[in-house]
N, C-alpha and C positions, 0 to 999 in steps of 0.2 A: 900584764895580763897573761895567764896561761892559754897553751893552744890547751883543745878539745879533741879528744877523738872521739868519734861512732862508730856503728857499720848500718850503711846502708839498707836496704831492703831486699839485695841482690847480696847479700853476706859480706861484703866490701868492706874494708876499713880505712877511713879516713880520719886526718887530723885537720881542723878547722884554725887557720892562722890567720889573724887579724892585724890586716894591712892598712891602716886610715880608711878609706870608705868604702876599700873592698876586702872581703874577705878571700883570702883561698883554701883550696880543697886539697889537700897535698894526699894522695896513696901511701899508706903504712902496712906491714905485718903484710908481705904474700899478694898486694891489689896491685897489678900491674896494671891499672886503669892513667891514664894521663894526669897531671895536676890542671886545677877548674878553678878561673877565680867569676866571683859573684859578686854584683856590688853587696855593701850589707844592709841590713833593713833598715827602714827607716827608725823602727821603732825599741827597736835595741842594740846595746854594742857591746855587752857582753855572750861572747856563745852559750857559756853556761846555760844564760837566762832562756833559752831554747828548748821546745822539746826536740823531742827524735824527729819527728811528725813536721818541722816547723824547717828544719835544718835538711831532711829530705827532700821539700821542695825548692829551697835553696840551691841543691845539688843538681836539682834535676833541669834549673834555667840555669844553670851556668855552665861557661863557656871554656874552653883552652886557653893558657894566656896567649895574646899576641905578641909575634916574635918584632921585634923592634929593628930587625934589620931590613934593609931596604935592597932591593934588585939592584945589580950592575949595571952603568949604561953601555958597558962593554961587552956585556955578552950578547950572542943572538938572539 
């Protein structure tokens, strides 16, 4: 499946990369915004199949990924 890109509504351009049941939001082209992942919807799994309108709201509940690494018990 190919990614997707858009731009947002804020002129932003992102590419839309689809992870098993979550999608991420990766920054392309000049958006120095963080990468966002989202779960995907329920009701499609291709992005294509998206409007602009449908994948905005998308963007707009999702989240930073989280970082998987865990605190020292050595530090203070």
């Amino acid at each position: 499946m190919a990614h997707r890109r858009f731009q947002d509504g804020n002129g932003a351009r992102w590419e839309v990369v689809v992870r098993g049941r979550e999608w991420i939001f990766e920054p392309v082209e000049g958006n120095r915004g963080p990468a966002r992942t989202a779960p995907a919807p329920g009701y499609e799994k291709d992005p294509y199949e998206l409007s602009i309108e449908e994948l905005q709201r998308l963007l707009d509940g999702a989240q930073a990924p989280r970082s998987n690494a865990k605190k020292s018990p050595f530090l203070d």
